[in-house]
N, C-alpha and C positions, 0 to 999 in steps of 0.2 A: 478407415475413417479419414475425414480431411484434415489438412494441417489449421483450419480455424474452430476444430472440434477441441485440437491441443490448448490452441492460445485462448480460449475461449473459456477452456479451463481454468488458466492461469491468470485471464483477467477478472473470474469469478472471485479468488481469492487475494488480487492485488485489481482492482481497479484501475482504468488509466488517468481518471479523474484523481485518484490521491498524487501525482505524480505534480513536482514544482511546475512554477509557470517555463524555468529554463528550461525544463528537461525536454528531452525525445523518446520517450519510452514507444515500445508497440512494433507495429510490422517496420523494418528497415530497407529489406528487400525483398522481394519476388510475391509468389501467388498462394492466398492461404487456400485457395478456394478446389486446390487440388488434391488428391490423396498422400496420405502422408504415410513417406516408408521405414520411418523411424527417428530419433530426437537427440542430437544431441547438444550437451550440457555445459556451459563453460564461464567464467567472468568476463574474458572477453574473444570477440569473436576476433581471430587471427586468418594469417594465410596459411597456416600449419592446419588450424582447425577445419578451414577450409578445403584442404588435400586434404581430413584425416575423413569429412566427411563424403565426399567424393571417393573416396577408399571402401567406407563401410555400403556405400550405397544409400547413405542416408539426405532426405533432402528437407531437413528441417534443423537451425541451429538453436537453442534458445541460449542468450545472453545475458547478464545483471546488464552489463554499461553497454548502451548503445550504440551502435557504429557508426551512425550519423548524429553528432551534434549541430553541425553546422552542415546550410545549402551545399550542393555539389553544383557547381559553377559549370565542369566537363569532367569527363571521364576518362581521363586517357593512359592511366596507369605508374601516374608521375606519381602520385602519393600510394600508401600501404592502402587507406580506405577505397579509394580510388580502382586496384587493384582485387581488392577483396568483393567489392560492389561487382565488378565485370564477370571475374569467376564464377561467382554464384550464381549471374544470370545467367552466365554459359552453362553452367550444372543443372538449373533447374533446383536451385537450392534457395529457399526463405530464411533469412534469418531475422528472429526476434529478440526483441529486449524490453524486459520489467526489471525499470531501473527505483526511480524513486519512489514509484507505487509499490514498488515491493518494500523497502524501507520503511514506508510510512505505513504498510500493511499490516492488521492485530496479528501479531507470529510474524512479524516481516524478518528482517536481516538480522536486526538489534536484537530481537526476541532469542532467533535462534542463536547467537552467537552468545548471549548471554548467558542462556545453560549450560556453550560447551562449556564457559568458566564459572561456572558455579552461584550465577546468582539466582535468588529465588523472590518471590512475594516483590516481581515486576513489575512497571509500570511507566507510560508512555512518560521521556525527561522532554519531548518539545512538540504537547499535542496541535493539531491543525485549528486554526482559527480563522473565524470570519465565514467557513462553507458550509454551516447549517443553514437550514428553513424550518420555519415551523407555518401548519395548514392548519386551519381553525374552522370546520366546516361542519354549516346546520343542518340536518337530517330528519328527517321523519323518525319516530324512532323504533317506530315496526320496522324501519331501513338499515338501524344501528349497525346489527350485524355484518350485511352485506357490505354493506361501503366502509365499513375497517376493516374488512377480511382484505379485500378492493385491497384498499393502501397499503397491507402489510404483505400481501403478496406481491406489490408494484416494490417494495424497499421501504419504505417509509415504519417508522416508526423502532427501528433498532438504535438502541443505545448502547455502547462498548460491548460486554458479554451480553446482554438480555437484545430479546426482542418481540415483537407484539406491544410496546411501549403505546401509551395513549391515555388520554384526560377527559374524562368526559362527564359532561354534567345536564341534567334536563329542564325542562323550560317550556315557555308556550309561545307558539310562532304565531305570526297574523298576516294574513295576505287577503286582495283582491283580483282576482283574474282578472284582466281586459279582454276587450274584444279581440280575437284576431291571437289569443292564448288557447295552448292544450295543455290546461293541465292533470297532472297526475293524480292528483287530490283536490278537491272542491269543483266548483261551479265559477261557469265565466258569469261575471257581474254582480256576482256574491260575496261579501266578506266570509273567509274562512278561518277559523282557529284552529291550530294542529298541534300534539306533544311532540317536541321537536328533541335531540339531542345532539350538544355540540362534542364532537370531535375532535380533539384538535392532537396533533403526531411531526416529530422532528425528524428529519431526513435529509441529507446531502443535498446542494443547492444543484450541484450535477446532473440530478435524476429528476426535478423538478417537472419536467414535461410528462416524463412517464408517471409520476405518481399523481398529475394534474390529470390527465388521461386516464389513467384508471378510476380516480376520482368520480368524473364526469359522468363515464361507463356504468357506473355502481348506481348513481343518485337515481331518483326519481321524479326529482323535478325536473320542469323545462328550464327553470333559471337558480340554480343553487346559491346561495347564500355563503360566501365565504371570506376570506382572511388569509393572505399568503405572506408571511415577514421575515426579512433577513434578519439573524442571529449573530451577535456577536460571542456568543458561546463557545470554548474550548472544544474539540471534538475528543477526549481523550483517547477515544479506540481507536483513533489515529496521529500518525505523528512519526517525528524522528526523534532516536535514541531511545534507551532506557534508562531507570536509574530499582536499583533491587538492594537485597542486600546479601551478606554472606552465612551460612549458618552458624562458620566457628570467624569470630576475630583471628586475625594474624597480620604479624609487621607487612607492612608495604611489599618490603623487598622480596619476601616470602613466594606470596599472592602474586607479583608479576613474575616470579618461575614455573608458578604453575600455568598462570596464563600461557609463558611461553610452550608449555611442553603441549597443553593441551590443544594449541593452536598451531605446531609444528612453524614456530616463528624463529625466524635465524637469531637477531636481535632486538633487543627493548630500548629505544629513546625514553628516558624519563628524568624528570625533574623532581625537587622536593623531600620532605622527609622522610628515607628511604626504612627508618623504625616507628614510623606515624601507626598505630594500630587500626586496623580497615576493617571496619563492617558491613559501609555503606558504601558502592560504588555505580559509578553512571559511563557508559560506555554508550558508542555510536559508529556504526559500521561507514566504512569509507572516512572519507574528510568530517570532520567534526569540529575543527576550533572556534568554529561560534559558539558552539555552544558551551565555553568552561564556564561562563556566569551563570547558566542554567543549572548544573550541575554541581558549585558552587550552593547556590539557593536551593537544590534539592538537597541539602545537606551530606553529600555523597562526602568520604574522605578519599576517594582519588578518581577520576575521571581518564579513561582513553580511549582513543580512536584511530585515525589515522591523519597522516598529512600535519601534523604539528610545526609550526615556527618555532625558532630560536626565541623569536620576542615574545609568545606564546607562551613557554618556558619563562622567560624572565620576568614578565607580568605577570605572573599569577599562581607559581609554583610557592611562592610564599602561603597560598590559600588552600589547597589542596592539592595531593601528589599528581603531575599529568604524565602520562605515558601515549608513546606514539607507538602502537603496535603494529603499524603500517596498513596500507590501502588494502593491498590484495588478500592478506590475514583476517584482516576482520570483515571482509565479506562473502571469502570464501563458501562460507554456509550457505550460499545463494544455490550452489548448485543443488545442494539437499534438497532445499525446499521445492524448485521442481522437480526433482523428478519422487519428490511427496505427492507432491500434486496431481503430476499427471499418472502415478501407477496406480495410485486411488484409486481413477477415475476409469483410469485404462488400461487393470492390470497384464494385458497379456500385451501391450506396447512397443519395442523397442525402443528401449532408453537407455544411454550411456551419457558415463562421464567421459568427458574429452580427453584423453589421452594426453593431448597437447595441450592443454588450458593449464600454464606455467606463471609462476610468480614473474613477473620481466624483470623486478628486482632481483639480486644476489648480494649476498655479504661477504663480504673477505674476511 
């Protein structure tokens, strides 16, 4: 198979459209369009990981963080990215990353990291806003079926878990053909009445041409009648962070030793009260301190993630207990989830975890 059979996978289930406006997620280097001789798995992609693959004969990396955030100016081995970019072209090695599209993915980082510690009855703590559409479109309605099968196989019309989502109501349309019209129904220069059915289905502003396209495809008219509007609507089946809860209470202090063990975390930064009874908590894989007000207002009683401030701590530990579980810790899970993904898809595959894909942290 090719190595864009891999990634292709893995943008099925993490889109690069869910991904921020900063990020860089997707191919970083080389050519998907080759065969692919095996995958391996890591947070982030290093000059270890790079000789480890070079080693197995593998020429496919897949990464959480990106290895390019910023333009590459030259390449001439003064920096580690710089050095790892060259390698890889000389190997004939691709590496990828699903960075925030994986986080913001339904099951992304947060999802998974939040069963390893025990939460359960999930749900997105910072859903995506602003990226819906919604498509309002009048049909014939002997056409009904056809042009919302259309949309729901273009994307259109999924809502968090369900899909085939749509509203439709019937009605009587009225048109006149002109000269110089084919249409599909009635007579040029005739007034026509037809039982019409409106459609109308929400879907990602991202995909918008394709489900506009399938649309088209579907209808029956020469000139369809329709309604295309931006949403300010929450997306909740996307987003960053969770917020669950626990199935038994227990003190704070408790609950982040389990954390710790379950996450093979060296050390816990935390703030607050350390016998506060926890049942509701909201965690966020990678850097998180934006959001303690969210998690705060999801009524969580302690929130953690990674990358915490001292001021972080001081501002807000009075409100609920926060914990820095660290970066690499809580998104570790990333590698699971590919190579979930791709043994799914591709059980007889080679897929590894990276050998060398290390915390760059240590604790003393």
């Amino acid at each position: 198979m090719k190595i864009s059979d891999i990634t292709g996978a893995i943008e099925e289930y993490a889109p690069l459209w869910l991904q921020e406006e900063w990020d860089n997620a997707g191919v970083q280097v080389g050519d998907t369009a080759i065969e692919a001789t095996g995958a391996l798995l890591c947070v982030d992609a290093t000059e270890a990981i790079v000789d480890e693959a070079i080693g197995r004969g593998i020429n496919l990396i897949v990464s959480h963080h990106p290895l390019i955030f910023h333009g590459l100016k030259r390449i001439t081995g003064r920096t580690a990215t710089e050095r790892i970019v060259a390698k890889a072209l000389r190997h004939g090695i691709t590496i990828y990353s699903a960075h925030t599209n994986m986080d913001s993915a339904p099951d992304g980082v947060s999802w998974a990291t939040g069963k390893l510690v025990g939460l359960t009855d999930m749900r997105t703590l910072m859903p995506q806003q602003g990226r819906l559409m919604k498509l309002s479109v009048f049909t014939p309605t002997q056409y009904c079926n056809a042009v919302s099968e259309a949309l729901w196989a273009a994307g259109a019309g999924h809502m968090g878990r369900y899909d085939r989502c749509a509203y439709m109501t019937t009605g009587r349309g009225t048109y006149r053909p002109l000269p110089g019209a084919h249409p599909a129904i009635g007579t040029v220069g005739e007034s026509h009445t037809e039982d019409e059915t409106r459609i109308e289905v929400v879907f990602p502003s991202a995909i918008c041409a394709r489900v506009m396209q399938a649309m088209l495809a579907a209808h029956p008219y020469e000139e369809p009648a329709f309604d295309l509007v931006p949403m300010a609507n929450r997306d909740t089946s996307a987003g960053l962070g969770v917020v669950g809860r626990l199935e038994k209470p227990m003190p704070a202090i408790d609950y982040l030793a389990s954390v710790k063990q379950a996450l093979g975390i060296g050390a816990i930064r935390y703030a607050g009260d350390a016998g506060r009874m926890v049942s509701r908590v909201a965690l966020c894989g990678g850097a998180g301190a934006d959001f303690i007000d969210a998690a705060i207002a999801a009524g969580a009683d302690l929130y953690m993630c990674g990358d915490l401030k001292y001021h972080n701590f001081t501002t807000s530990a009075d409100r609920i207990v926060l914990a820095d579980i660290g970066h690499y810790e809580s998104e570790q899970c990333t590698k699971g989830i590919f190579y979930e993904i791709i043994r799914k898809k591709f059980p007889n595959f080679a897929t590894y975890y990276a050998e060398e894909d290390k915390n760059p942290l240590s604790y003393g």
